[in-house]
Each structure stands twice: as C-alpha cells, then as structure tokens.
N, C-alpha and C positions, 0 to 999 in steps of 0.2 A: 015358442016365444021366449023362453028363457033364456034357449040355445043360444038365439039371436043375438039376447040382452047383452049375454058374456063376453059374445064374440065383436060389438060394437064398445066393451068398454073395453076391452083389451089393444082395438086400434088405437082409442083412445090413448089408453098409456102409450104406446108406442111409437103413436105420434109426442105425444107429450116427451118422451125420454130422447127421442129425433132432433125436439126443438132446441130441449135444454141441453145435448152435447154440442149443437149447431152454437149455441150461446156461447158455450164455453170456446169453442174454437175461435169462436168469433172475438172475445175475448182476450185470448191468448195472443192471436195474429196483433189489435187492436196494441194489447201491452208491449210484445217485442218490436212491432215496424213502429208505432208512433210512444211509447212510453219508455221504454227499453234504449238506454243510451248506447249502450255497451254492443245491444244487437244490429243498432244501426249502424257503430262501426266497422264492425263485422262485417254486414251486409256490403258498406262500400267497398271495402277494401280490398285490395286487388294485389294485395301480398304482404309480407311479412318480414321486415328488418333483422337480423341479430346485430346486435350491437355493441361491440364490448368498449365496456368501461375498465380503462387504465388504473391501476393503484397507482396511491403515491410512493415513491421508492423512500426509504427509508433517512429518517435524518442523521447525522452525524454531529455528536458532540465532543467538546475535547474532557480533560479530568476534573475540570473546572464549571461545568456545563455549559459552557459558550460556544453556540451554533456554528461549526464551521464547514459545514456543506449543508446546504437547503433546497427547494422545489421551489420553479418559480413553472408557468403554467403555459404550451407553447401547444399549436396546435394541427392537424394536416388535414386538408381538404382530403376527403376519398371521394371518387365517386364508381357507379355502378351501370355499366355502355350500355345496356340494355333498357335503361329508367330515362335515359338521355330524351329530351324534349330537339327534334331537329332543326326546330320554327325560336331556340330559346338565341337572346341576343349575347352574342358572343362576346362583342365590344363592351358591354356593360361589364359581364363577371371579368374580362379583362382589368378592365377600368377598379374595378372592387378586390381584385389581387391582387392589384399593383406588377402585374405580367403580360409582357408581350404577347401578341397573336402567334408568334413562332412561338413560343413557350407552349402557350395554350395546346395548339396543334403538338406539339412533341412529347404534350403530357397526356392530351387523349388517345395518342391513336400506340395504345399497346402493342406489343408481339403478341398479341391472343393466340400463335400457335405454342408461347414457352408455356408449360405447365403452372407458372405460377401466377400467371393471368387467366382471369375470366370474365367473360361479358356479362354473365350474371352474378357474378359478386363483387362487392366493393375491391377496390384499387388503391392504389396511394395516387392523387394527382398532384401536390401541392403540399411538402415539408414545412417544417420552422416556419410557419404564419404567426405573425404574434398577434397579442391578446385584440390589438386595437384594429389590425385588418378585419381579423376573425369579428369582431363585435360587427361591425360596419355588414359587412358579409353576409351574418346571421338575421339581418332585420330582411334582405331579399331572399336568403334562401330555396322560399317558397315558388318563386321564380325561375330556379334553377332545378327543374327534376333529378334526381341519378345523383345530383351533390349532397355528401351530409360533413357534419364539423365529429372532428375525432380529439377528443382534448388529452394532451400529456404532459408530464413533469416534465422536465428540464432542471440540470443542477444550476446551479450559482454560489457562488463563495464570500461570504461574508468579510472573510480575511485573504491578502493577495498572497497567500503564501500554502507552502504545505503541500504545492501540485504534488508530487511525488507519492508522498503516505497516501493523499486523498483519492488518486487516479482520475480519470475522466470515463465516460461514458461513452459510445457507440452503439448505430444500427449493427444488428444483430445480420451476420452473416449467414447465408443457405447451410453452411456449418454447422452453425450453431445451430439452426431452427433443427436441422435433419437428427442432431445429438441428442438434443433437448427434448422428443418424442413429445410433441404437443404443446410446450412450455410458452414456447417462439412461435410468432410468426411476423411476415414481411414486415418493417417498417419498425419493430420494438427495439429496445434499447438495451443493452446489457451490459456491466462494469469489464473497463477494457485493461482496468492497471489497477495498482494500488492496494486500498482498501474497499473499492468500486467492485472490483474482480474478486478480491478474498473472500468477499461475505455475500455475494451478491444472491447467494440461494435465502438467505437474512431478509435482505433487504430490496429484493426484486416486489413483495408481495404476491397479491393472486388476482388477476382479472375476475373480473366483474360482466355479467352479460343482463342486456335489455332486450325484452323484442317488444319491435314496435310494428304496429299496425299502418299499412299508409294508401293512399287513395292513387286512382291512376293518375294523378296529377303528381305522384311521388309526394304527397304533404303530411305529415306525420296525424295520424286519428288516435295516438294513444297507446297505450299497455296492451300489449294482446293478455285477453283471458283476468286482464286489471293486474297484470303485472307477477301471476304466480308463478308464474317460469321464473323469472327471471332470478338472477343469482348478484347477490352484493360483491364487491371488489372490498381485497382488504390488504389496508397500506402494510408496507413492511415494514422490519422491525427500526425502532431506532435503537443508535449506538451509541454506548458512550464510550469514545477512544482513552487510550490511557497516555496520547500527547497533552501536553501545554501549550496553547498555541500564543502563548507572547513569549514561554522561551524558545519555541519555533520561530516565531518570525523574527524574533533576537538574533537568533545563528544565523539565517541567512542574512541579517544586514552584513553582521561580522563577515560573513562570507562573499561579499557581493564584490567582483572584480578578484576572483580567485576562483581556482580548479580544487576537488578535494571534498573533505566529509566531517561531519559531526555525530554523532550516537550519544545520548545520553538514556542512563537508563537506571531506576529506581532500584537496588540492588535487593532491597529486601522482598520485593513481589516479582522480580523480573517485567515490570511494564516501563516500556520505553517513552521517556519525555520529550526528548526530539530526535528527528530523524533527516540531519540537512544534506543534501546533495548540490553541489554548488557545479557548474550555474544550472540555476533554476528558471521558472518563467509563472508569471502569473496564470493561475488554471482559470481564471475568467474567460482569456483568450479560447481555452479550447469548450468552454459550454457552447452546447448546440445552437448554433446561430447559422447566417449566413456566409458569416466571414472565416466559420471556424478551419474551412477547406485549406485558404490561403496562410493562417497562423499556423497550419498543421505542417504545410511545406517550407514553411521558413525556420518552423523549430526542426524539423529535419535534416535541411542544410546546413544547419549551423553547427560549424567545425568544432565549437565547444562542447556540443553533444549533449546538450542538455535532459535528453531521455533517458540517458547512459547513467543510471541511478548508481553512484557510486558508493552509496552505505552496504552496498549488500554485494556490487557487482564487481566493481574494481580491487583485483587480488593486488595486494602491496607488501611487499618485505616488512616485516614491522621494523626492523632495525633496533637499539637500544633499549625499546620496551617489552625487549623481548627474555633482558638481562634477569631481571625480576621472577621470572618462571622457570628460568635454567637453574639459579638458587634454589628456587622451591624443593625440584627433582633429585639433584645434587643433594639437601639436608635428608630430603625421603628416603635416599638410595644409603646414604651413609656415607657419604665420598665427602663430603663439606660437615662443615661445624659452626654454629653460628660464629665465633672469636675465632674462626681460622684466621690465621694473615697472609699477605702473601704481598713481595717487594715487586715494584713497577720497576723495569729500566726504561719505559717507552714501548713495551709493546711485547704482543707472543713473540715466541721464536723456536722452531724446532727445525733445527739439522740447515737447509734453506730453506724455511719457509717463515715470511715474516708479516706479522697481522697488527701496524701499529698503533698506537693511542694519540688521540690527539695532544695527551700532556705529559712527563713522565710523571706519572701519583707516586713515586719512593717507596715506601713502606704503608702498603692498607692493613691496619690493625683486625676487620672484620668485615664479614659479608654484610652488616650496615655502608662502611665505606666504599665498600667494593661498588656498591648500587650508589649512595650518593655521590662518588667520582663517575662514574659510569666506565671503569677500567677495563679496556678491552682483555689485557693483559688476564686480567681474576678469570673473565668467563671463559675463554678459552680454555684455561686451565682447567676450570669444573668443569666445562662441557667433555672436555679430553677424559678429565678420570671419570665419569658417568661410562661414558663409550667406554671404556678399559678397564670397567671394572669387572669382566672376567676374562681379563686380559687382553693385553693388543692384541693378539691374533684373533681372539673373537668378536671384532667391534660387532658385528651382526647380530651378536647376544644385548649386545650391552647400549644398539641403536633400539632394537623394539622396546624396550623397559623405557629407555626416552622419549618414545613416539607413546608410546601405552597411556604413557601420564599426559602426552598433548589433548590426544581423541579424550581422556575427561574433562578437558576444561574446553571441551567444544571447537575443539581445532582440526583440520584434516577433513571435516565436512559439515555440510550446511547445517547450521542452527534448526529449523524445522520451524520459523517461526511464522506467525500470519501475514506471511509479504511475498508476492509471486518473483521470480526470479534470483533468489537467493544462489548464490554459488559458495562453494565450500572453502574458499581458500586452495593449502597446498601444502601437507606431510608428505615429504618424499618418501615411500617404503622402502625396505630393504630391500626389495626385489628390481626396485627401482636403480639403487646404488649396483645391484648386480648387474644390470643389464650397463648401466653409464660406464663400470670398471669393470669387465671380467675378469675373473684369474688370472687365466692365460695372462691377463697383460700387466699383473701385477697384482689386482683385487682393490679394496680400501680401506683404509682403516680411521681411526678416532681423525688425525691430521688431516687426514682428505676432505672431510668435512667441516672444517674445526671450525669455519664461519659460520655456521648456524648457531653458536653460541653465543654470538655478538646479531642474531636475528638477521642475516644475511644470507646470501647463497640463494638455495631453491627455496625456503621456508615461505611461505606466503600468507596473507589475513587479510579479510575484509574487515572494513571498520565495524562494522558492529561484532564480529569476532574481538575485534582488540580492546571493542567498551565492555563485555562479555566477559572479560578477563580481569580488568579493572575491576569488576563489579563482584565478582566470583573472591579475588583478593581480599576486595572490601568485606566481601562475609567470612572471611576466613577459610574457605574450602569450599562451599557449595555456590549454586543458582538454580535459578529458574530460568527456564527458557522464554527470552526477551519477547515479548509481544505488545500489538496495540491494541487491541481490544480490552475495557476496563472492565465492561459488562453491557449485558442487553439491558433495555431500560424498560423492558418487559419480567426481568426475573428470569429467560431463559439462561441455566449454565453456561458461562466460558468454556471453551475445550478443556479435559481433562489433563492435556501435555501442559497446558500453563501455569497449572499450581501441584506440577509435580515437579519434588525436588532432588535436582541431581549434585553426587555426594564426590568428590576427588580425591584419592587415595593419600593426599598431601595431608597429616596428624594438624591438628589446628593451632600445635605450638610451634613449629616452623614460620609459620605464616610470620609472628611476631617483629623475629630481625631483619624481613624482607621489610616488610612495614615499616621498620624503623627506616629500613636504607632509604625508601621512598621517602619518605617525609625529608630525610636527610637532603634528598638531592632536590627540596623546595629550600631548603632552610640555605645550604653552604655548597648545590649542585649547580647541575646546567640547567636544572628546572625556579630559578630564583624569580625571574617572570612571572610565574605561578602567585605567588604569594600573593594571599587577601589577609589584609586587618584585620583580627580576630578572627578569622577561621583557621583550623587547624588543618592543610590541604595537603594529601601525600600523591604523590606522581610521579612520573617518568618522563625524561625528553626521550627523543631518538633524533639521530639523522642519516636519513637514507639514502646512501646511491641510485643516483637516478641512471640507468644506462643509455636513454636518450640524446641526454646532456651533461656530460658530468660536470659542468661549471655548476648546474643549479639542481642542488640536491632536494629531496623533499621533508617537511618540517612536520613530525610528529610527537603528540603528547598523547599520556592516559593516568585519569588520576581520580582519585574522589573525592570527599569531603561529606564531614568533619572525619577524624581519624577514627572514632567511636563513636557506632552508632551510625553510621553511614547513612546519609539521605539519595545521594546522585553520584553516579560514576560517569565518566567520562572519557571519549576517546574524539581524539580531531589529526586528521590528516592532511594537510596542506600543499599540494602539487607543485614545486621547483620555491618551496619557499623556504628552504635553505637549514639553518640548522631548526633544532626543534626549538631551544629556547626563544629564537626569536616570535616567530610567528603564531604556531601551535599552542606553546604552552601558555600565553596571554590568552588567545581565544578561547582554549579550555575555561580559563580560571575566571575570565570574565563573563560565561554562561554560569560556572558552578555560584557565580555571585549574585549572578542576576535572580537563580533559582530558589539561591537561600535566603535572599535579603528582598526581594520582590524591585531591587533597585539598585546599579552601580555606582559609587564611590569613583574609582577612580577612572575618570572621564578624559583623562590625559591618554591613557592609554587606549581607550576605547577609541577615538579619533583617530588617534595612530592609527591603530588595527584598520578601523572605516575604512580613509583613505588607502590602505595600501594595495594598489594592484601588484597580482601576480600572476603571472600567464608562462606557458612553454617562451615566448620572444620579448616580456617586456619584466622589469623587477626591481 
C-alpha cells in the first residue's frame, strides 16, 4: 500500500512538472509571436539590408575661418533585381524621377554578366537626384520593392573663386576602388584636384553601415538585432586653409581677361595667401550636378586652358627678377662687393657677343644701383666672374657653385608643397651644357652662358618658385616650404615638412644691399608702379622674352612688404603683358595693399588694371 502511495504521488509531481514546463513554453511562444516586437520582425522578414551610410566629407575653411567649400546633400536611387515587384507601375516611379521610360529600362537592365553587377545586391540606378525629387519619392517608396534612397555630400562653394586650390570631386574610378583595397566602391566620390585630392585620406571620413531587416514586400521592419551590428559613419576632418579668400578673389578680378599667375605667401610660416591661375572658372559649375558633364567639356575646349594651373605648372624664364639672386651668389662667392661700381656703355660686350640694356646707366656706383637700374651690363659681368672664378677654363667648376646656391633657394626642383602637380622648374646641369657644347666642338664657357645672369636662356621658374624667392629674401636667407594647410580643426599635426626650416648658404648680411637695390628699384626703378603710400615695398620688375611673339613680351614682378618685418611676399606673372612695370608690378602692389590695409587707396589704378585685357591676339 505504501509502495502504491509513492509511486501515485510521484506521477503526481511529474505530471505537475509536465504542466508547468508546458506553461512556460506556452509562455515564451505567447511573449515572442505576440509580445516580442523585435521577434515579430524577425519572424517576417525575409532578408537583410546592409546599408551604408556616407560620411560627410570634410569642410574647408580659409585663415580667416570663412567657409569656403561645404556639403550640400544629393542623392542615388539603388536598387536590387532580385526584390524587384514585376506587377510594380512603371510609369508612376517614371513620373516620380522625372525619367523617361528609356531611361528607366537602360538603368534596370544591367550587364549582370560584368562582375561589378549583381542581381542580389544593390546597384546604382539613378545619380544626382536632388533633395526635392528624393523627398517626393520617399513618401511611395514602399510601393517600389528592390528601390532604396542612398544619401551623399555633394560640394558647393560659398565663394565663386578659388576652383584651382579647392579642386573638385569625382566618382571614383575601378582604379581607384581596386588601389583603395576596400576604401571604394562603385558610385563614391574621391577629390580629383587640388586640395580635394591632397588631403582627401583627411577628409574622405569613414562609412557608416546599417542593416536593416525587411519584409517580402521589400518594406523596411527595422534594426536587425536593434541596431548592434551596425557601425556609426564618421565625417572627415575639417580644414582650416592658410588662403585668404577675399585676397583670393581680389587677384582673380585683377586677373580676369589675362593669361598668367599670382602666389602670395606669408614669409614667416611659409603659408600661402593666395594662389591665382588665370583664367579660371567658377568651381560651382563643376559640383556634381547634371550639367556638370557639359561644363566639364567646355572648360576642356577652351583654348585658354583653364585647368592648366599655372602657379605651379607653367615653367617661365624669370627674366630681371632673377638679378636679385645672382648678387646674392656673387657677394657669397667673393666676386662682388656691396660698393663695387661698374660703368654702363649700353650693355655687355665680349669679343662679339653683345647683350644690351635698355638704357645706357653710366656709371652704377653699387650693387644697390645695379638692382635699382636693373643693368643688364652689372649682371653679366657678376654672373661671368661667378663662372670664372676658378678660371675661364674651368667654367664647369665655377657653374655647379652657381647651381649649388639655386637648388637652396628651392630652384631646379619642385617645392614638395601640398598641391598635386607641381613641376620643378629648370637648372640646366653641367652635364647638361656638356651634352649642348662638346669639346670636340669647342666646350663652354662663362660667355656661352652669360644670359642666365639677366634670368634668361634655359633658366626656368614657376610662380610659386619666384614668390618663394621673394619670400626667402624677405627673411633674409631661409623659408619654409610654401603650403595650404593652416591646421586641422581637430588638433591633428600639420606635416612635419611645413614647419621645417630651410637654411641658404647666403651670410644674412649680404642680403642687406640687395634689399636696398630692391627698394631702390620701387623708389627711382622700373618697379615705381609698385609704390603704396606709406608702405615701405621692395621688389623687382622683369621683362621677359616671349619666343612666341616677340612683339609681346611677358610682365613680371616679385616683392614684399613692409621692408622689416615682412608680412607677404609676392610674385605675379603676366602673359604678353609686356614690360613688368606696366602690368605686373601694379597687380603685385595692389594685392600687397589690399592685404595690409584690408582696402585699396588707389582705385585709379585698380580700374586700369580691371579693364585691361591681355591675351596672345588682343593688348
């Protein structure tokens, strides 16, 4: 009987413990299908989105903190073949893209055999949608299985100037994606010029990824798993540039109906103020739009060449500003003396060879006058005893010592500064002169060359080389290598090359009576143009043989100001605009004015300058 008792309350429990896991089941099933939101969507869903979220690409400010490139928000239809609804009305999302039925059809039906399609992942169907289609769109979506909205930056430019520094942006080439190991892909955008392409690993940021849960109707259920997957996007960095963008868009007015260049650059940090390449074009035109295809081929045909970045690109004889540095080398070597003299009859002359002046200067008491006449006569003669100073026979000695002190002051090859296509200019080496004169046929010597002392011949410089130089004068023997970048506006380092300072073998008391000569040739030279009302402005004209044209030579200046304490150096180059005084060295002086004074004075000249076109056919 006992046995019994035991063995009936033990069914007991065991039905008991039956019921109450039965409970619990029942429970749990009750809480996930009808209490459990998250397991409901789950349970619909009938696959799984990844989604990436675009960062913002990074802003751009000038030294002033004024926004001058920004995000504005543009967007592309994807869609995914395989989510596609067969029964969905065609004409409507027609109608809601504002795209033809051929469109449509040329945008659905991929090459799904190229690899970089697939019918089970999104696609691009539909570029540059803007904000208001997109809106319109997003209220049917649901409508449209396989479609989703993919939102991206887009630049725009606050100020119509500056394309050149600022670059523009482009879809990203299979190139690019294939280089990038992961970075890229189809459809993204990466800086094609500029400062767009210099910093763009800065200022690209980092994608962002969602997945989303969605029903066979393709309709979005939500976060998978409430959103733990998924990874934040993070904007990139902003910049602050070290231009000024009103004396940026100053220069290019001055510059507008002229070929040619401006550099201005801070001498004491080496950060560049402005950087004009004329002609230029408004970089609104090229933000990603619809039109941008068409503005891309017309700035391309266009004989002026306006992509052809001439501050960095176009090698130019410096001519007469190159008088200035050939002193330098000459007081360094010992061949000159600052009160050397030396008498003008109208120009060099050895044996037949004659290299004349445009004026005869008589008697120059010193390497001041020499620079503020600009005496052709003086430099050849120093550049000659430089080359001969261990003798004529061995000009080859006496050419690398001259070339030696170029390559310090940044000449013979590219500055290394944060600007893509930079070109080095043009030091002829000696190996170079060997090859043009063999022995055999005579060799060369100081006279073969002698025009490089008046900055002719082979000698070559980009403008930012010849504001470089300016600038290097201004400190009396060093710089810093010219760059835009002011600072990240994060606290990340600058690169370490921009506030390393390079040192030129030129003693810093030479520097002295070149500086005087300069000032000289504002005060009583060809550079009298130049002159601002109480500023104390030293500079240099040139005028260059153009071998084009030789009626219309080309009009350079390079200068600084104030003469102590330098704030801005300056170099401008002027394409068939004839001597330097005219053109050049007013544009100079009336940027160094605009920079020191926040405003120009002399508005007489300014208008002049406006008005004047210059081109290779018209002057």
């Amino acid at each position: 009987m006992a046995t019994r008792d035991i063995f009936q309350e033990r069914q007991l429990v065991v039905k008991g413990m039956i019921i109450v896991m039965g409970l619990v089941l029942i429970g749990r099933a009750l809480s996930l299908q009808v209490l459990d939101r998250e397991f409901q969507k789950r349970a619909s869903a009938t696959g799984i989105d990844k989604v990436i979220v675009h960062p913002g690409r990074g802003l751009i400010y000038d030294r002033n903190n004024k926004l001058m490139l920004n995000n504005e928000a543009l967007y592309d239809i994807m869609v995914t073949y395989n989510e596609l609804n067969p029964q969905m009305d065609t004409m409507k999302l027609c109608r809601l893209l504002q795209i033809s039925k051929e469109e449509f059809l040329a945008n659905i039906n991929k090459d799904f055999k190229n690899i970089r399609y697939s019918k089970a992942k999104p696609y691009l169907f539909l570029s540059k949608v803007t904000p208001e289609v997109c809106t319109r769109f997003q209220e049917y979506l649901f409508e449209f299985p396989g479609f989703s909205i993919d939102l991206k930056n887009v630049r725009s430019y606050p100020y119509k100037c500056a394309a050149q520094v600022l670059g523009y942006i482009s879809e990203v080439s299979q190139k690019n994606i294939d280089d990038a190991h992961g970075i890229y892909a189809k459809g993204d955008i990466i800086g094609s010029t500029g400062l767009e392409f210099e910093y763009e690993q800065y200022i690209r940021g980092t994608k962002g990824i969602n997945y989303v849960l969605k029903d066979n109707f393709g309709r979005p259920l939500g976060p998978y798993r409430g959103g733990i997957a998924d990874s934040m996007s993070v904007a990139g960095k902003d910049i602050e540039a070290s231009i000024d963008i009103e004396l940026q868009q100053y220069g290019e007015e001055l510059m507008a109906g002229k070929s040619g260049s401006i550099v201005a650059i801070e001498p004491e940090t080496g950060d560049i103020l402005a950087m004009i390449s004329a002609p230029t074009y408004d970089p609104n035109l090229l933000a990603i739009n619809k039109n941008r295809g068409q503005f891309f081929r017309e700035l391309q045909a266009d004989t002026r060449k306006p992509f052809f970045d001439r501050t960095v690109m176009a090698k130019y004889p410096p001519g007469s500003i190159f008088k200035p540095l050939v002193a330098l080398i000459g007081l360094q070597e010992g061949v000159l003396w600052p009160d050397k003299g030396l008498a003008c009859g109208g120009g060099f002359k050895y044996n037949n060879l004659t290299v004349k002046c445009v004026h005869n200067h008589g008697y120059l008491k010193d390497v001041a006058h020499g620079i503020g006449e600009s005496c052709n006569n003086y430099f050849c003669t120093v550049f000659k005893d430089i080359i001969d100073k261990y003798g004529f026979s061995n000009a080859r000695q006496g050419y690398q010592t001259f070339i030696n002190h170029l390559y310090d002051f940044g000449l013979g090859k590219p500055l290394d500064l944060d600007y893509p296509n930079e070109k080095g200019g043009n030091v002829p080496s000696v190996s170079y002169y060997d090859r043009l004169y063999p022995r055999e046929r005579g060799g060369w010597y100081s006279t073969t060359i002698v025009s490089m002392g008046i900055g002719q011949g082979e000698i070559q410089m980009t403008t930012i080389q010849m504001a470089n130089l300016a600038a290097t004068i201004a400190n009396r023997g060093h710089f810093y290598t010219p760059h835009l970048i002011k600072r990240f506006k994060d606290g990340t380092p600058i690169p370490v090359r921009f506030t390393t300072r390079h040192q030129t073998r030129i003693q810093a008391k030479h520097f002295e009576p070149v500086i005087d000569g300069m000032e000289l040739a504002v005060l009583i030279g060809t550079a009298q143009n130049a002159q601002i009302p109480g500023i104390d402005i030293v500079g240099k004209t040139g005028t260059v043989q153009n071998p084009q044209n030789k009626n219309k030579d080309h009009s350079v200046f390079y200068g600084f100001a104030p003469k102590y304490n330098p704030k801005i150096a300056v170099a401008a180059y002027v394409e068939y605009g004839g001597w330097g005084s005219t053109v050049a060295s007013p544009i100079a002086s009336l940027l160094i004015e605009k920079y020191l004074r926040g405003t120009v004075m002399r508005k007489e000249m300014e208008t002049k300058i406006k008005q004047k076109v210059l081109t290779n056919y018209d002057n």
